[in-house]
N, C-alpha and C positions, 0 to 999 in steps of 0.2 A: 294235051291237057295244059290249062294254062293257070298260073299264080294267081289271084285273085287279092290286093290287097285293098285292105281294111284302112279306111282313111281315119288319119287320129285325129279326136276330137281336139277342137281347140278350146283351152281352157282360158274365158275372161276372168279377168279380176273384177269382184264388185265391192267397190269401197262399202265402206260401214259407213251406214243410217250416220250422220251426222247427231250428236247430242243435242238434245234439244235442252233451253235454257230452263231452269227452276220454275215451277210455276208460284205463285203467290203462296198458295199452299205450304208448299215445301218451304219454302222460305221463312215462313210462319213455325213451322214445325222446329227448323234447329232454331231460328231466334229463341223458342220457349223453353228447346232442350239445353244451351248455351246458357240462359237464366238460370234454371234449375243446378247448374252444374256449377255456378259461377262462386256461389257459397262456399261449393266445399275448396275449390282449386284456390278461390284465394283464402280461404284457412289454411291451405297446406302451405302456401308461398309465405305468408305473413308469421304463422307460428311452428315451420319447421324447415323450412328453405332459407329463409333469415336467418333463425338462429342460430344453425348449422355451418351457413358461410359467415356469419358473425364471430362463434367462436372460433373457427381456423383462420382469422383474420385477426382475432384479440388476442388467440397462441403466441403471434410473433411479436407482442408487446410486451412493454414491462407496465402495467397499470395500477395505482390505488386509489383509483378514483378523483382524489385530491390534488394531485398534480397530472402534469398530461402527459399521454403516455408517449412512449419511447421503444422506438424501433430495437430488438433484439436478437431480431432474425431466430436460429433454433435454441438460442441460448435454453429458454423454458422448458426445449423437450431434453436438453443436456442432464438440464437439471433433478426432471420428473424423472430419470434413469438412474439420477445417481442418488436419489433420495429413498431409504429402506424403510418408510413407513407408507409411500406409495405402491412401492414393489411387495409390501408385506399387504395391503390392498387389495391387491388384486389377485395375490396369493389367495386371500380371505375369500374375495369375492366369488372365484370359479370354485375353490372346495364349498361353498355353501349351495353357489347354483347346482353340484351335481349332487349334493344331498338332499335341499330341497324339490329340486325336479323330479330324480328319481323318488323319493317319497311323495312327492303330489301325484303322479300319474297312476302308483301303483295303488294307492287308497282310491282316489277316485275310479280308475277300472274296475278294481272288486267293487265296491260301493254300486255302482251303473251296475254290473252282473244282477249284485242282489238283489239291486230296486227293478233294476226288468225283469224277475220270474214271476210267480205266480204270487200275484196278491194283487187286493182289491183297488180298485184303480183310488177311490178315496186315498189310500192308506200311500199310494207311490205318489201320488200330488204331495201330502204333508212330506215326504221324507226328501223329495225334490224341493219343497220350500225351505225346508230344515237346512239343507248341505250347503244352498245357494245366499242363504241370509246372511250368514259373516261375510260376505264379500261388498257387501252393500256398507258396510260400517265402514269410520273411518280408522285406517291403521294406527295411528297415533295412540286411536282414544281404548281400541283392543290392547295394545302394550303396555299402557298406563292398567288397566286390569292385568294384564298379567304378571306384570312386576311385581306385585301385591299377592297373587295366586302362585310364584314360584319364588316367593322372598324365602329366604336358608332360616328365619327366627320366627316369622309368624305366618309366614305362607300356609295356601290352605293345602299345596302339594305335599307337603311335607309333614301335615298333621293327618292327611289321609295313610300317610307312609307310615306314619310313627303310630296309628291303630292294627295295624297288623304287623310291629312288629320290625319296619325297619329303619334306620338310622336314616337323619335327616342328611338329604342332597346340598351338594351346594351349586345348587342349577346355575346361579348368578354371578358367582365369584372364583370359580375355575377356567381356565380356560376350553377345556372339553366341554365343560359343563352348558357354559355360557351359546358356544355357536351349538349344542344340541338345543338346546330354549330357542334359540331366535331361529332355528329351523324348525321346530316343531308350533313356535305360533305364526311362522309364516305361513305355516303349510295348511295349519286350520284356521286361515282367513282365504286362503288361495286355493284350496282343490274343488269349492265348490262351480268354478268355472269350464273344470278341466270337465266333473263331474258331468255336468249338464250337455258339455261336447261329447260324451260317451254316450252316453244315454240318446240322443239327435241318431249318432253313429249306428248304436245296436238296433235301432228303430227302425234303420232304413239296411238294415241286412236281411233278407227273402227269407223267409220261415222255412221254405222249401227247401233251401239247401241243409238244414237244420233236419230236417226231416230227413231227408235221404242221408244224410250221412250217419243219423240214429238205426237207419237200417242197415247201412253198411260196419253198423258193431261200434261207431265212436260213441263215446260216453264222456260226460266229467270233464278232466283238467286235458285230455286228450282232445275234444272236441274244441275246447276254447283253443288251445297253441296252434292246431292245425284249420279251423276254420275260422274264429270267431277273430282272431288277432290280424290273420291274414285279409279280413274282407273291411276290419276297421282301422288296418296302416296310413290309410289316408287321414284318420280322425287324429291318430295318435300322432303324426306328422304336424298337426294343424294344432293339436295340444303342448308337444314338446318343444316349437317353435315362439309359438307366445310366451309359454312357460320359462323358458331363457332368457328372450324380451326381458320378462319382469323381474325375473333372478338377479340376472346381472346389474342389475338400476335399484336393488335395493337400500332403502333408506333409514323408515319411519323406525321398523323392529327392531335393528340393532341400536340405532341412537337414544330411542326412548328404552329400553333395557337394560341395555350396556354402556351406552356411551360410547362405543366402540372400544371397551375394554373386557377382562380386564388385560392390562397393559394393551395390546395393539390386537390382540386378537380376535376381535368382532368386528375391526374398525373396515370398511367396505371402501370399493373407491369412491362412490357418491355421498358418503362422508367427508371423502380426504378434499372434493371436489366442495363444496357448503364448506368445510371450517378455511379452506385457502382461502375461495373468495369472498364471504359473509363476516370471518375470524378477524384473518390475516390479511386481510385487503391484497390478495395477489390474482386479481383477477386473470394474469397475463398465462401465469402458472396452471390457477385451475381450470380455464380455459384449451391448455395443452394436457391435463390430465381428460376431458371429457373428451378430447378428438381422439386418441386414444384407445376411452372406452367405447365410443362411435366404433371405431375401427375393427377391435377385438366381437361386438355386437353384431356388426356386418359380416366379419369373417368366420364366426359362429355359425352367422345361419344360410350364409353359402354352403360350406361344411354339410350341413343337416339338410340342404335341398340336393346336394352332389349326391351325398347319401342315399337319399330316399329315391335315386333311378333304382336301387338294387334293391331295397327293402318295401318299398311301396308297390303294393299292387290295386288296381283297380281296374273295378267290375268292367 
């Protein structure tokens, strides 16, 4: 009996099909889509790539416009450190964003619950227009009414109080007082954003799952923690992230309010940022207080994207 062997195939190589060049077409196609796109990229370069390396460029000067400026190296951020009405700033600032955020998400979630049950699609159009229309106004000219609506002597807050019975607040002239006002009119110009991303959100959660889980016995505040939270983490992600955005950069409410008082306790950093360089002609300064809040902004919502690998589930 003899071995018989199996001859092994030889394996050629076959180069790959050469690439053929663009045809007319195709070329036609990105020139159109390169157009299209050209708007928005050089908006981004002109009015946030500029100004961005402009300020960490104007950080290390000493400037007031009027003379020219002068190399200072870090001197500005020595400075921003050792200054306690910046450092009280930004104190201001992050206790307000976690009050105002937290109060924006939790009204507009309930609110989005209520307005997706059962009622007539008329009736959730008005209450979707209703939540969403203070956001279109301008903040300045909301504050200028409310300073009026939560004055301590003729305020209309304080004469609804004093019908039933309680002594007049001094919304404006305490220091508790004052950043509970400029978080409670931020937050009714500001949740109707958050609102309408909830609603988007609970729209696009499968009725189905809703359904089975009604028969496996969830009801109520148990079916929202355990389904309704978990299938909209993506939303709330997408709301808590802007929502800090805006937190942190507030302006309009505390200055038209308060003024950033009383004494320094409303005063924000983008306040301290406007009275340096607008005030006090230090542009070199407030320029190193905004890289900063750049800084603190970015490292915020790194934070809240590391975060949400653990918290964030999607479908």
């Amino acid at each position: 009996m003899t071995n018989t062997q199996i001859p092994t195939p030889v394996r050629t190589f076959t180069p790959p099909p050469a690439a053929s060049p663009p045809s007319a077409r195709d070329r036609g196609t990105r020139l159109l889509a390169a157009l299209f796109l050209a708007p928005t990229i050089v908006g981004i370069v002109v009015f946030t790539v500029v100004p961005i390396v402009g300020s960490v460029v104007l950080s290390l000067f000493h400037w007031n416009v009027i003379d020219d400026p002068t190399f200072a190296g870090t001197a500005n951020y020595r400075e921003v450190f050792g200054d306690s009405t910046v450092l009280v700033s930004f104190r201001n600032t992050l206790v307000f964003m976690v009050l105002a955020v937290a109060l924006q998400l939790l009204i507009a979630l309930v609110l989005a619950l209520a307005v997706n049950g059962r009622m007539p699609v008329w009736l959730r159009s008005v209450f979707r227009s209703a939540f969403f229309f203070p956001l279109v106004l301008s903040a300045a000219s909301i504050s200028v009414v409310m300073k009026y609506l939560f004055n301590q002597d003729f305020g209309v807050v304080n004469w609804l109080l004093g019908t039933v019975g309680i002594a007049p607040a001094p919304w404006l002239t305490s220091e508790n007082g004052a950043m509970a006002t400029v978080v409670l009119v931020y937050v009714w110009q500001q949740f109707g954003f958050s609102f309408l991303l909830f609603v988007g959100g609970l729209n696009n959660i499968p009725k189905e799952i809703h359904e089975a889980s009604s028969l496996d016995g969830a009801t109520g505040l148990r079916k929202h923690l355990s389904i309704t939270l978990p299938l909209l983490s993506p939303t709330l992600l997408v709301a808590s992230v802007v929502g800090i955005i805006n937190a942190l950069q507030v302006f309009e409410q505390p200055y038209v309010l308060t003024n950033g008082g009383p004494g320094d306790s409303t005063r924000t950093v983008v306040m301290v940022i406007y009275e340096s360089a607008f005030e006090q002609l230090r542009f070199g300064e407030a320029s190193a207080v905004g890289v900063l809040l750049f800084v603190l902004i970015m490292a915020v919502t790194a934070l809240q994207f590391r975060l949400s690998r653990r918290f964030v589930h999607y479908q």
